[in-house]
Predicted model as a PDB file, atoms N, CA, C, CB and O in Angstrom, pLDDT in the B-factor column:
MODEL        1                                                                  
ATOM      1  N   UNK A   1       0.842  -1.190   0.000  1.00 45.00           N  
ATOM      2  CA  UNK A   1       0.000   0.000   0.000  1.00 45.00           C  
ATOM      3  C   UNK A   1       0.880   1.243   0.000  1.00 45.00           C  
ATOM      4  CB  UNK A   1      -0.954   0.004   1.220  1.00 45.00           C  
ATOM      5  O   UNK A   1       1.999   1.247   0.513  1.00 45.00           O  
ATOM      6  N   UNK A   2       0.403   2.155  -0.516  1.00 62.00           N  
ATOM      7  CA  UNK A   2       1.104   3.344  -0.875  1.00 62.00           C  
ATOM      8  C   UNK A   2       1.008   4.289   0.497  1.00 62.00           C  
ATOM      9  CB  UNK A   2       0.405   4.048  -2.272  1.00 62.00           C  
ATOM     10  O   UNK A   2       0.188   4.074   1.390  1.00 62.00           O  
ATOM     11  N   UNK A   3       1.873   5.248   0.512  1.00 74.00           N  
ATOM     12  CA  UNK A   3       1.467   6.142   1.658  1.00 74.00           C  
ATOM     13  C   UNK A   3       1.136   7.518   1.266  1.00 74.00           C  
ATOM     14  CB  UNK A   3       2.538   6.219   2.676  1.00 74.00           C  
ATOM     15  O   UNK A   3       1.360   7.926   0.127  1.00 74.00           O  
ATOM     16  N   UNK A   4       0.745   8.052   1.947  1.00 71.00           N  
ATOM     17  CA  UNK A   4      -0.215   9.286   1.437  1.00 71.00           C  
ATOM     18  C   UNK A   4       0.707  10.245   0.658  1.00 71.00           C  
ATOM     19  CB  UNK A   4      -0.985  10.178   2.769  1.00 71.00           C  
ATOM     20  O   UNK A   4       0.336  10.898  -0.317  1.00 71.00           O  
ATOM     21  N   UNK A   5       1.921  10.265   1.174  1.00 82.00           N  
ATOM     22  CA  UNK A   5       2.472  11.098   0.627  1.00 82.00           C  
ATOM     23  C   UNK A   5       2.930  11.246  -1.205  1.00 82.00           C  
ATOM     24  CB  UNK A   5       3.380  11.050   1.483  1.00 82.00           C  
ATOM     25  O   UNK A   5       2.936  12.165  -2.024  1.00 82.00           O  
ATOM     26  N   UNK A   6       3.341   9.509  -1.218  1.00 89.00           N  
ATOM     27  CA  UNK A   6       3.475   8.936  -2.705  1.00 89.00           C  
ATOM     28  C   UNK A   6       2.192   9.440  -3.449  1.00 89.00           C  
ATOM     29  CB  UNK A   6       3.561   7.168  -2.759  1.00 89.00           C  
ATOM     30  O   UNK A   6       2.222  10.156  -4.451  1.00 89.00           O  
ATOM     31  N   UNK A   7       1.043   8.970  -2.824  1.00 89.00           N  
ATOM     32  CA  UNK A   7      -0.436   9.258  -3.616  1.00 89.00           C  
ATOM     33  C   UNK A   7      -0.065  10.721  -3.643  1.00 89.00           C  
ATOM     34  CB  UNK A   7      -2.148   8.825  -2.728  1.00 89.00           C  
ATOM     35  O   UNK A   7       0.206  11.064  -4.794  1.00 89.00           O  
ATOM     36  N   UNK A   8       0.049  11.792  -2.680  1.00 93.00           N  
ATOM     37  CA  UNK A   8      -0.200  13.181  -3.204  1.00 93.00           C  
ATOM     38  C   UNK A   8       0.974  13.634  -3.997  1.00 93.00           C  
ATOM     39  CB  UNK A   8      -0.473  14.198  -2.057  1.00 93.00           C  
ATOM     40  O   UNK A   8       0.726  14.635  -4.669  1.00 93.00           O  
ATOM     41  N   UNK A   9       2.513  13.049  -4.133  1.00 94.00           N  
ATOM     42  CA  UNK A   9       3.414  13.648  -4.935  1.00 94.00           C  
ATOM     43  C   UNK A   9       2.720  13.042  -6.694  1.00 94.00           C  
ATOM     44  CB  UNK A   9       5.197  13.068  -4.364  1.00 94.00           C  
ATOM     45  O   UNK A   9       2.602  13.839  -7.625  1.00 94.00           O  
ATOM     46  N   UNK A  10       2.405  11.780  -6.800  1.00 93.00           N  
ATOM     47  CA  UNK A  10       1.606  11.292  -7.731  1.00 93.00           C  
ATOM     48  C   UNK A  10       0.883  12.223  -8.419  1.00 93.00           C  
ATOM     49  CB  UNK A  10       0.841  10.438  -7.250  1.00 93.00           C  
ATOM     50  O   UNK A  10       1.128  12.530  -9.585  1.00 93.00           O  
ATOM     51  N   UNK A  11      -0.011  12.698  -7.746  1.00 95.00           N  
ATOM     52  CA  UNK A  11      -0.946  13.409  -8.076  1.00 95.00           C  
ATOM     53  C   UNK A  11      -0.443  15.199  -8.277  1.00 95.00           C  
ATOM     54  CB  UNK A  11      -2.009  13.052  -6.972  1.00 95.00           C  
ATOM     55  O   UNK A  11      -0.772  15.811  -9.293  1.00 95.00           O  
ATOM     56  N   UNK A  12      -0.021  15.542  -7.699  1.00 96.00           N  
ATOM     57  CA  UNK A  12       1.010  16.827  -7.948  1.00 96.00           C  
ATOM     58  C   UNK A  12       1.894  16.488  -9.178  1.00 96.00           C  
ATOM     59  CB  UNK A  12       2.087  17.129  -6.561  1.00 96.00           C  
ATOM     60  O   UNK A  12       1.874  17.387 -10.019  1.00 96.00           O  
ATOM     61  N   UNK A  13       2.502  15.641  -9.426  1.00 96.00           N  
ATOM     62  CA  UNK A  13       3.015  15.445 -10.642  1.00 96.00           C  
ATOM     63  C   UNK A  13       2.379  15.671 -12.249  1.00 96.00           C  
ATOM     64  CB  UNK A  13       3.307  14.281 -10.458  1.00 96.00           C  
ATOM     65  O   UNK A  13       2.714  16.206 -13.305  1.00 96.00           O  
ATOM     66  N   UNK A  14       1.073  14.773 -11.595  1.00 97.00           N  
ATOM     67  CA  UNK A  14       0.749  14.883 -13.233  1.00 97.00           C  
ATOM     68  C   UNK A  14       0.201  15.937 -12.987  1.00 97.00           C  
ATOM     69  CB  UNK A  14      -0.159  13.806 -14.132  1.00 97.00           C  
ATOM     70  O   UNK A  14       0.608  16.616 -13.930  1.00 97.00           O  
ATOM     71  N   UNK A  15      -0.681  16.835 -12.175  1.00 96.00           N  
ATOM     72  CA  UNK A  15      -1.201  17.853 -12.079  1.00 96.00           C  
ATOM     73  C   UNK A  15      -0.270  19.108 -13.117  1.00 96.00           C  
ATOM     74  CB  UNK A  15      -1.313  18.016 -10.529  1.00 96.00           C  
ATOM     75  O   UNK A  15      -0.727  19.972 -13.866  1.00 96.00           O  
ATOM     76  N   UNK A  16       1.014  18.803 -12.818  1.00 97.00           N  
ATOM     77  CA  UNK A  16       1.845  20.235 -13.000  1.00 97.00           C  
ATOM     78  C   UNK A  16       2.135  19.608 -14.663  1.00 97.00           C  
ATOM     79  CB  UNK A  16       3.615  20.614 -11.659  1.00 97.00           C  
ATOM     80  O   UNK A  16       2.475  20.492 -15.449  1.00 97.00           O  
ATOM     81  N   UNK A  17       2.029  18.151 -15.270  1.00 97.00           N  
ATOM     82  CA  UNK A  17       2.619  17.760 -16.115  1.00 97.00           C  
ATOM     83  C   UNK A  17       0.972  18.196 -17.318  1.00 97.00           C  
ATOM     84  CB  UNK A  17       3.358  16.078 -15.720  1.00 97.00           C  
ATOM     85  O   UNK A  17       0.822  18.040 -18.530  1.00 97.00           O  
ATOM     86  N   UNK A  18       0.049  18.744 -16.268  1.00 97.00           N  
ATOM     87  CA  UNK A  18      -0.918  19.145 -17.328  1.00 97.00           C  
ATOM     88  C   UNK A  18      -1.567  20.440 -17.491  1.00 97.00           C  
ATOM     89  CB  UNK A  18      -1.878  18.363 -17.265  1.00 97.00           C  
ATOM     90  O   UNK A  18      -2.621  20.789 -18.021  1.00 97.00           O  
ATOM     91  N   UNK A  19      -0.355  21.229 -16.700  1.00 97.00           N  
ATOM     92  CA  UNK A  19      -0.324  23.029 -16.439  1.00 97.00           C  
ATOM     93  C   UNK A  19      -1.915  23.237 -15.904  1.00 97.00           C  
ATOM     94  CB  UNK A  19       0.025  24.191 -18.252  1.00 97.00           C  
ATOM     95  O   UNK A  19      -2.805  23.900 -16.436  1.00 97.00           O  
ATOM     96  N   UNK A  20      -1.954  22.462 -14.708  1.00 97.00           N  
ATOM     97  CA  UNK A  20      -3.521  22.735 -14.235  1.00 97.00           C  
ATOM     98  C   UNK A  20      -3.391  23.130 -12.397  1.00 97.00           C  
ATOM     99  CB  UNK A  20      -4.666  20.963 -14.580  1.00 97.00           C  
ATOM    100  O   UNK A  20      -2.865  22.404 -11.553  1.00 97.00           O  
ATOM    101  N   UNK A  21      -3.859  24.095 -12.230  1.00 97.00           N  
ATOM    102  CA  UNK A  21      -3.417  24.636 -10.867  1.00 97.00           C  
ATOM    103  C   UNK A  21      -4.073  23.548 -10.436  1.00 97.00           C  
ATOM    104  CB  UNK A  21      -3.811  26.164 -10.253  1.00 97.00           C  
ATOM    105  O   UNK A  21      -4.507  22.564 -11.037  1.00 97.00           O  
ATOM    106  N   UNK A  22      -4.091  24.113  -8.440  1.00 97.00           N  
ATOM    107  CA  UNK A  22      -4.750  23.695  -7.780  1.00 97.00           C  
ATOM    108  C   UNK A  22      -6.135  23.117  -7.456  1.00 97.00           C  
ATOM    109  CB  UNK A  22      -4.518  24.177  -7.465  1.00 97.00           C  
ATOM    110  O   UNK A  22      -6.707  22.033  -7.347  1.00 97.00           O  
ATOM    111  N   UNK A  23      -6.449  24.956  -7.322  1.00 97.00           N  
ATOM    112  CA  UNK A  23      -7.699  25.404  -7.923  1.00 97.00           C  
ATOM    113  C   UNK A  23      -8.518  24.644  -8.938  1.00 97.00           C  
ATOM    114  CB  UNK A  23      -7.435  26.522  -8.483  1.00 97.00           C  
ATOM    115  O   UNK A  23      -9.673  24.366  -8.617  1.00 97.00           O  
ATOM    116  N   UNK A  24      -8.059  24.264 -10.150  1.00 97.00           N  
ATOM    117  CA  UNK A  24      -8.680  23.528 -11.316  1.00 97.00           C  
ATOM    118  C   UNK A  24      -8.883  22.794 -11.054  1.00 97.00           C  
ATOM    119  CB  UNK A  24      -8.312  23.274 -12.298  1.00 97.00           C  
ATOM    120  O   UNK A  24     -10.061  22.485 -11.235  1.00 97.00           O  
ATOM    121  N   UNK A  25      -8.015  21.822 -10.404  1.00 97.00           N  
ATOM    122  CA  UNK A  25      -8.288  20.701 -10.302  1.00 97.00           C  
ATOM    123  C   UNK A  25      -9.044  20.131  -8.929  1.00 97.00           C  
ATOM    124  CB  UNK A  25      -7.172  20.198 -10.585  1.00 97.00           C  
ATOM    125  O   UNK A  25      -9.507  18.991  -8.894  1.00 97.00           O  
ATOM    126  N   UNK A  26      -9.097  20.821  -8.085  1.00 96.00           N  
ATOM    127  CA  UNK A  26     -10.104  21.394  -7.403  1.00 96.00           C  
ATOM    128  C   UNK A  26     -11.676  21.238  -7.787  1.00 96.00           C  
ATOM    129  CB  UNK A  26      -9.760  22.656  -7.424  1.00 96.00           C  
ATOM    130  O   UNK A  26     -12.641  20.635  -7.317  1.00 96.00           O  
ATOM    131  N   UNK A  27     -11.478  21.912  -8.651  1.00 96.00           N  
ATOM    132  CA  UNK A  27     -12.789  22.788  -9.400  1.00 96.00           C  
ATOM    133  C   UNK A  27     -13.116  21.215 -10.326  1.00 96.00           C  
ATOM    134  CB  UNK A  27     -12.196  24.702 -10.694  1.00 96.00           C  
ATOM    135  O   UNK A  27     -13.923  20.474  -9.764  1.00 96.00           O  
ATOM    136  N   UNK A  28     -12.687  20.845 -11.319  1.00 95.00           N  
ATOM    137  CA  UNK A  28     -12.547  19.345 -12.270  1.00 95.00           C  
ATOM    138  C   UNK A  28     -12.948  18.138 -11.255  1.00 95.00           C  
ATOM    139  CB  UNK A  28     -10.696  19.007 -12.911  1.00 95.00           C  
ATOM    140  O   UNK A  28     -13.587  17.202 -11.734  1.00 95.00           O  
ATOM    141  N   UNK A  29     -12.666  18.118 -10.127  1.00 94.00           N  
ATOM    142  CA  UNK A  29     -12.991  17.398  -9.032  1.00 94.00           C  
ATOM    143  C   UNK A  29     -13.968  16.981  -8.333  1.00 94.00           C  
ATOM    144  CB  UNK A  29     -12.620  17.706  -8.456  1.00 94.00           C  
ATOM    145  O   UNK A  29     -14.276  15.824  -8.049  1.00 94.00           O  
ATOM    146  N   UNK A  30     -14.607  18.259  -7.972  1.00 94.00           N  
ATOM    147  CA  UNK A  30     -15.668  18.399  -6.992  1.00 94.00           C  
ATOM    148  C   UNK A  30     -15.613  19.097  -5.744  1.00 94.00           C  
ATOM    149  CB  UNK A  30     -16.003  17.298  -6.674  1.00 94.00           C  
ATOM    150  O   UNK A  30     -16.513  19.469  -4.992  1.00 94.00           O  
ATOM    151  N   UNK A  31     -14.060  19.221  -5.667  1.00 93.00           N  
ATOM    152  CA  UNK A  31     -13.879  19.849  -4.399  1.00 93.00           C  
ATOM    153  C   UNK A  31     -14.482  21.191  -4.672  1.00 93.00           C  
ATOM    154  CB  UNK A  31     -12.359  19.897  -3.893  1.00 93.00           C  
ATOM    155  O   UNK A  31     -14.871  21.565  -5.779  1.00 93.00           O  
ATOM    156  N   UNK A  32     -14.543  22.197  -3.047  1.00 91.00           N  
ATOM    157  CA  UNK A  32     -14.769  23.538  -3.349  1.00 91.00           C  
ATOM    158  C   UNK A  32     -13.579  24.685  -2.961  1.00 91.00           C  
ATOM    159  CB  UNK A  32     -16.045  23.838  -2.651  1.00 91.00           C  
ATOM    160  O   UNK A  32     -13.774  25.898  -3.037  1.00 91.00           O  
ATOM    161  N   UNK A  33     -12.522  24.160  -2.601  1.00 92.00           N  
ATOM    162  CA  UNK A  33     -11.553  24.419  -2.218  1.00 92.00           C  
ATOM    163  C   UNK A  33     -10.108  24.248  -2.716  1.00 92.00           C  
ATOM    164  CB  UNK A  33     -11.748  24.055  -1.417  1.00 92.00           C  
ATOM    165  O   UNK A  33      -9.783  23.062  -2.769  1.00 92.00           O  
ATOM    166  N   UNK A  34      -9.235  25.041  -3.063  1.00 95.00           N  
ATOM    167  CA  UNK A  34      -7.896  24.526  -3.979  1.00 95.00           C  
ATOM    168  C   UNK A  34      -7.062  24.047  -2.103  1.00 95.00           C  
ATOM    169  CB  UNK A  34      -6.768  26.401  -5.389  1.00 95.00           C  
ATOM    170  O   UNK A  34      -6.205  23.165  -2.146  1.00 95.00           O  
ATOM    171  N   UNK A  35      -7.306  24.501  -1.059  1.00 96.00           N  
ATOM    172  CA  UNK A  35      -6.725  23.729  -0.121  1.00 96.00           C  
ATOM    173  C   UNK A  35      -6.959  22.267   0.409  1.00 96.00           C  
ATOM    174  CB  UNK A  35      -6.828  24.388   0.725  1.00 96.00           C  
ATOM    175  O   UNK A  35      -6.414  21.710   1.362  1.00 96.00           O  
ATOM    176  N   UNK A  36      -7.999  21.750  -0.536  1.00 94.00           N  
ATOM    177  CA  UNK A  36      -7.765  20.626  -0.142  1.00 94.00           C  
ATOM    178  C   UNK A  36      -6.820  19.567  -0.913  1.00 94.00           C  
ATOM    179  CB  UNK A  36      -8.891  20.239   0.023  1.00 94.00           C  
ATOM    180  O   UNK A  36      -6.382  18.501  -0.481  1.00 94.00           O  
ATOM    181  N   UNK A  37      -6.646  20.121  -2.080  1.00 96.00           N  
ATOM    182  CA  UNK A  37      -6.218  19.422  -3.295  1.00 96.00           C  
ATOM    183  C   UNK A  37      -4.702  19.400  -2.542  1.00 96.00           C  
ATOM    184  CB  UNK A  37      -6.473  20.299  -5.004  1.00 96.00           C  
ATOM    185  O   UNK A  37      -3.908  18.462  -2.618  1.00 96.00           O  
ATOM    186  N   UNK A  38      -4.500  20.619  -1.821  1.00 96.00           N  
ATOM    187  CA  UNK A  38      -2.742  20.809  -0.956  1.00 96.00           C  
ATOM    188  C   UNK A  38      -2.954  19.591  -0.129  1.00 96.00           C  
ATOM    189  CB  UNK A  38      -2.335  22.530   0.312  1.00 96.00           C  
ATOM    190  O   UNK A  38      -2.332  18.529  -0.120  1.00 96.00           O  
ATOM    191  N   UNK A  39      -3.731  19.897   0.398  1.00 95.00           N  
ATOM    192  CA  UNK A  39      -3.641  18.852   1.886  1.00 95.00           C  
ATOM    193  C   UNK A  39      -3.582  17.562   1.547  1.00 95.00           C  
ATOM    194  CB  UNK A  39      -4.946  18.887   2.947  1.00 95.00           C  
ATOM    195  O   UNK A  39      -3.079  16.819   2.389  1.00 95.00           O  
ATOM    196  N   UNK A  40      -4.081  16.931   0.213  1.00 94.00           N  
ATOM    197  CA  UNK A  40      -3.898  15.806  -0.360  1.00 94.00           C  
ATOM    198  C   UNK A  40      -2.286  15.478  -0.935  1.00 94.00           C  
ATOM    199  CB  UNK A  40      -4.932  15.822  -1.398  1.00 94.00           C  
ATOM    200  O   UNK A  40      -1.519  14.566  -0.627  1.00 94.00           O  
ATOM    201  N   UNK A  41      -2.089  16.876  -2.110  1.00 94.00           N  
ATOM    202  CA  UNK A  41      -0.952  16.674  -2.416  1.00 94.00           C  
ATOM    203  C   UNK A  41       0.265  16.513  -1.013  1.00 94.00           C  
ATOM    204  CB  UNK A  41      -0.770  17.794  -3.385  1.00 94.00           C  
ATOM    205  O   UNK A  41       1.061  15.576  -1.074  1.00 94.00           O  
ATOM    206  N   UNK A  42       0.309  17.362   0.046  1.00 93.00           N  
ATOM    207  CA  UNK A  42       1.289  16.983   0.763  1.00 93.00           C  
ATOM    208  C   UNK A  42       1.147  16.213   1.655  1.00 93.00           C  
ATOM    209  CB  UNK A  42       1.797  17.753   1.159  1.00 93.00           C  
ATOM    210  O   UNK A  42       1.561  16.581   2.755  1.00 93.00           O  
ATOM    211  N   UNK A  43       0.434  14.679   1.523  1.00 91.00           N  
ATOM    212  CA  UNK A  43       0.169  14.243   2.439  1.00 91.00           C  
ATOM    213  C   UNK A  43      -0.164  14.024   3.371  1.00 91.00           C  
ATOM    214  CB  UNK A  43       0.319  14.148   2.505  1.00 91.00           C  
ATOM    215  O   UNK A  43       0.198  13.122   4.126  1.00 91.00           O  
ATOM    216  N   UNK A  44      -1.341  15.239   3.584  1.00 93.00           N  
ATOM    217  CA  UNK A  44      -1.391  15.388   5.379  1.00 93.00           C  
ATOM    218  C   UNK A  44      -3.351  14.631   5.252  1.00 93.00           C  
ATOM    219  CB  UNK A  44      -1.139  17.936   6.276  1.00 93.00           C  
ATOM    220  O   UNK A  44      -4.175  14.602   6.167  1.00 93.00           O  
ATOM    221  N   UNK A  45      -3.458  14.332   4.377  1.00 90.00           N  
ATOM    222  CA  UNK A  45      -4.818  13.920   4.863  1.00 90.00           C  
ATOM    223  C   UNK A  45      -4.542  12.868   3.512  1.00 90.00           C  
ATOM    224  CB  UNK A  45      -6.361  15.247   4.970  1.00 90.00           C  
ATOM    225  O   UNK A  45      -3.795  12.965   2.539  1.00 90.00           O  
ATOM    226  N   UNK A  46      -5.928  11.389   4.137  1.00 86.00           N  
ATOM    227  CA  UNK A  46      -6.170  10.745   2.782  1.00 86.00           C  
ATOM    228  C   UNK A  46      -6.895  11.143   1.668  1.00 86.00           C  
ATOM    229  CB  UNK A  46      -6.648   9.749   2.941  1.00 86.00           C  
ATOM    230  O   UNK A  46      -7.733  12.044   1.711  1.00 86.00           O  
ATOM    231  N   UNK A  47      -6.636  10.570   0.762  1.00 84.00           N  
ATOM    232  CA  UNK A  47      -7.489  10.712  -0.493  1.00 84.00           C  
ATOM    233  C   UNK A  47      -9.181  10.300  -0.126  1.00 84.00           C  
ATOM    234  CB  UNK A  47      -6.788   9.595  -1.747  1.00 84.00           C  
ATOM    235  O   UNK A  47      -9.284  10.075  -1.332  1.00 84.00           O  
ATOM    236  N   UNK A  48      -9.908  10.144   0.156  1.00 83.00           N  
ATOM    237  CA  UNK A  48     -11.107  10.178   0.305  1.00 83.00           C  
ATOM    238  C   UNK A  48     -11.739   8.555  -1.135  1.00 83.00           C  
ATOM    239  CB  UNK A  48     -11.559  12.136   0.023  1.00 83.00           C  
ATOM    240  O   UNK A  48     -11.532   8.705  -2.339  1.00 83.00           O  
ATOM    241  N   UNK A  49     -12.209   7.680  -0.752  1.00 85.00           N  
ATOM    242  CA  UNK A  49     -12.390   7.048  -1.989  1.00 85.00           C  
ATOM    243  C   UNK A  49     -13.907   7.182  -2.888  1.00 85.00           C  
ATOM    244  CB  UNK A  49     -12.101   5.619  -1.634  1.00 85.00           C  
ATOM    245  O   UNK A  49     -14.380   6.569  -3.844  1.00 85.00           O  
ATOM    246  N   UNK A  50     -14.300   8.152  -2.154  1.00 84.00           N  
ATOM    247  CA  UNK A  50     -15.166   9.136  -3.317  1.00 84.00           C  
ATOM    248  C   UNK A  50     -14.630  10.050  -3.833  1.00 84.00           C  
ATOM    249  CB  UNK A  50     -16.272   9.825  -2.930  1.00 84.00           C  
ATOM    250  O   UNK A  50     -15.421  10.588  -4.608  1.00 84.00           O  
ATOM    251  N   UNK A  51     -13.562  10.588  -3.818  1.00 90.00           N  
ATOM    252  CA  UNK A  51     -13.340  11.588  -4.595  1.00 90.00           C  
ATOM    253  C   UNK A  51     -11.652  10.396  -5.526  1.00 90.00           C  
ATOM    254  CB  UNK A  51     -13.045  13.443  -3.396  1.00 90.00           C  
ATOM    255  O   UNK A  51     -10.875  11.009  -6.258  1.00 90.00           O  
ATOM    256  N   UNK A  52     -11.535   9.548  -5.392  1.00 91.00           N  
ATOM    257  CA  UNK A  52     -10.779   8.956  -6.161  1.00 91.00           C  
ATOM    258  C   UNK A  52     -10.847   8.925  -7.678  1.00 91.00           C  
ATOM    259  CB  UNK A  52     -10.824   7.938  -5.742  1.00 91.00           C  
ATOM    260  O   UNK A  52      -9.927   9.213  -8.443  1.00 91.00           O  
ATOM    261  N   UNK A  53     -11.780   8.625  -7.921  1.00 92.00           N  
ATOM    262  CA  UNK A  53     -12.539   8.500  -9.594  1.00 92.00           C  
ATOM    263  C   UNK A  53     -12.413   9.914 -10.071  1.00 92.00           C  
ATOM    264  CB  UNK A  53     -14.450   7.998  -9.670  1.00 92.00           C  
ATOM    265  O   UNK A  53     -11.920  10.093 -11.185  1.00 92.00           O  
ATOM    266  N   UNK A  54     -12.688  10.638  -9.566  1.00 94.00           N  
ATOM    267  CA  UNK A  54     -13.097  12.324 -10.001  1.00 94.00           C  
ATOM    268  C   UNK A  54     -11.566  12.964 -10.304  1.00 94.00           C  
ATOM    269  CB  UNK A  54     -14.021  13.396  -8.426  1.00 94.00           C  
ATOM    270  O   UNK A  54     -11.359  13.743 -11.235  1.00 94.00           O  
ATOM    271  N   UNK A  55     -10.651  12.559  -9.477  1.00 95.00           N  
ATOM    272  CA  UNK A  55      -9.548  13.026  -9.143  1.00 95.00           C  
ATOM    273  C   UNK A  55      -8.798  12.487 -10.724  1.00 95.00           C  
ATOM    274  CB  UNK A  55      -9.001  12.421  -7.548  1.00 95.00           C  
ATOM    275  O   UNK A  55      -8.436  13.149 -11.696  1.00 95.00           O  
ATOM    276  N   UNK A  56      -8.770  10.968 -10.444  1.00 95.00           N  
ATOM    277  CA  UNK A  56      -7.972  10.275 -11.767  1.00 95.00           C  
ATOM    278  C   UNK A  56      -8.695  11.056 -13.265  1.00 95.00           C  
ATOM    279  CB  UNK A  56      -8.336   8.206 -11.779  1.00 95.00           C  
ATOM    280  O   UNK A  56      -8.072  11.771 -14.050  1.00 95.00           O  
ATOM    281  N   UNK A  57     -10.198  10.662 -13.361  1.00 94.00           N  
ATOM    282  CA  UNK A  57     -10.749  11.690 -14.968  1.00 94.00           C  
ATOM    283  C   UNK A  57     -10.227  13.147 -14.517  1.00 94.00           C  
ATOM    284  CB  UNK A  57     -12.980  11.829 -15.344  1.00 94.00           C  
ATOM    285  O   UNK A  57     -10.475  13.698 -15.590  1.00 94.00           O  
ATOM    286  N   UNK A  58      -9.916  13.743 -14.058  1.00 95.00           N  
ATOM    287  CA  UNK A  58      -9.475  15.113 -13.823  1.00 95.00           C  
ATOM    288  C   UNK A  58      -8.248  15.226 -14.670  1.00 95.00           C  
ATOM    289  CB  UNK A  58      -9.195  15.444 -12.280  1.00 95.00           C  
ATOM    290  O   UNK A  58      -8.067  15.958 -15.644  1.00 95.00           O  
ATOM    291  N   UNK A  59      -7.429  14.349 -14.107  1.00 96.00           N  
ATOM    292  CA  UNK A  59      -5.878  13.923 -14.744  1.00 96.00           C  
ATOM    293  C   UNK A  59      -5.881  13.103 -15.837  1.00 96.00           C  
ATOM    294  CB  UNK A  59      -4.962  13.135 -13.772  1.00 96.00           C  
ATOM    295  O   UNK A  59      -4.937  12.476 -16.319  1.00 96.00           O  
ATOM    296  N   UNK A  60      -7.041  13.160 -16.193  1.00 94.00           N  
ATOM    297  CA  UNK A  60      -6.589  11.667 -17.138  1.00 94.00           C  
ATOM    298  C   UNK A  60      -6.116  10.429 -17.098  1.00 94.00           C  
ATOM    299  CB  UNK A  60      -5.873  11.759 -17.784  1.00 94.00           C  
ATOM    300  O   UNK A  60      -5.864   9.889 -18.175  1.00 94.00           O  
ATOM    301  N   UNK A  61      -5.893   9.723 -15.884  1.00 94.00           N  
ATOM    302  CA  UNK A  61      -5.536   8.888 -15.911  1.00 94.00           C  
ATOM    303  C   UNK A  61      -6.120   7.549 -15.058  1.00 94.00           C  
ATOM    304  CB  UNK A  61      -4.582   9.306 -15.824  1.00 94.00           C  
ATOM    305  O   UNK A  61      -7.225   7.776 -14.564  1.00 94.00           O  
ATOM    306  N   UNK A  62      -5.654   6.369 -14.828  1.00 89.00           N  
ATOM    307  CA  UNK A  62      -6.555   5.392 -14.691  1.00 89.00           C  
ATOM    308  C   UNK A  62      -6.599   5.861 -12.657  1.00 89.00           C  
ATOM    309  CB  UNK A  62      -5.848   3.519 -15.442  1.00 89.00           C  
ATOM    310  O   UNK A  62      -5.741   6.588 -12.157  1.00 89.00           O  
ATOM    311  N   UNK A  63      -7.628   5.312 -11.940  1.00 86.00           N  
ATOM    312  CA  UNK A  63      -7.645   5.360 -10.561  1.00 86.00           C  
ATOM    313  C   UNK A  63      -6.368   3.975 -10.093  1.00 86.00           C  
ATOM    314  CB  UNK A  63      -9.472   5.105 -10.008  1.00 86.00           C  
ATOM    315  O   UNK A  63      -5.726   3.808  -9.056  1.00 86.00           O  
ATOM    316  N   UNK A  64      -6.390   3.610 -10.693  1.00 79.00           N  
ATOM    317  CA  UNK A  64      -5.600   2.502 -10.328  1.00 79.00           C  
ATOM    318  C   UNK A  64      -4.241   3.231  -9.324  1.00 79.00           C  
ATOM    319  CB  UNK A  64      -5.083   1.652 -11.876  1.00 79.00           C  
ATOM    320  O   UNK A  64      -3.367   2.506  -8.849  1.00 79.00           O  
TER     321      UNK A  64                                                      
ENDMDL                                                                          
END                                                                             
């Protein structure tokens, strides 16, 4: 199992590899907040597995 931090550098990665702020992806998400998308990216909270699916089509890529 991965640790939160891997999942949020993961996700910060492709984020920046698709010139899409916080905010956007945020917003592409569902969230209402670009601080939560932080609090994910730096590991300080889990990914939520409702917002898993939303997160990956955001990025394009598989939830896996």
């Amino acid at each position: 199992m991965k640790n939160l931090s891997d999942v949020g550098n993961r996700i910060r990665e492709k984020r920046l590899e698709l010139n899409m702020t916080q905010e956007e992806l945020a917003f592409k998400s569902g969230y209402t907040s670009r601080s939560s998308i932080n609090k994910i990216e730096l590991g300080l909270v889990d990914l939520p597995q409702s917002k898993i699916s939303s997160i990956a089509t955001a990025l394009n890529v598989s939830p896996a």
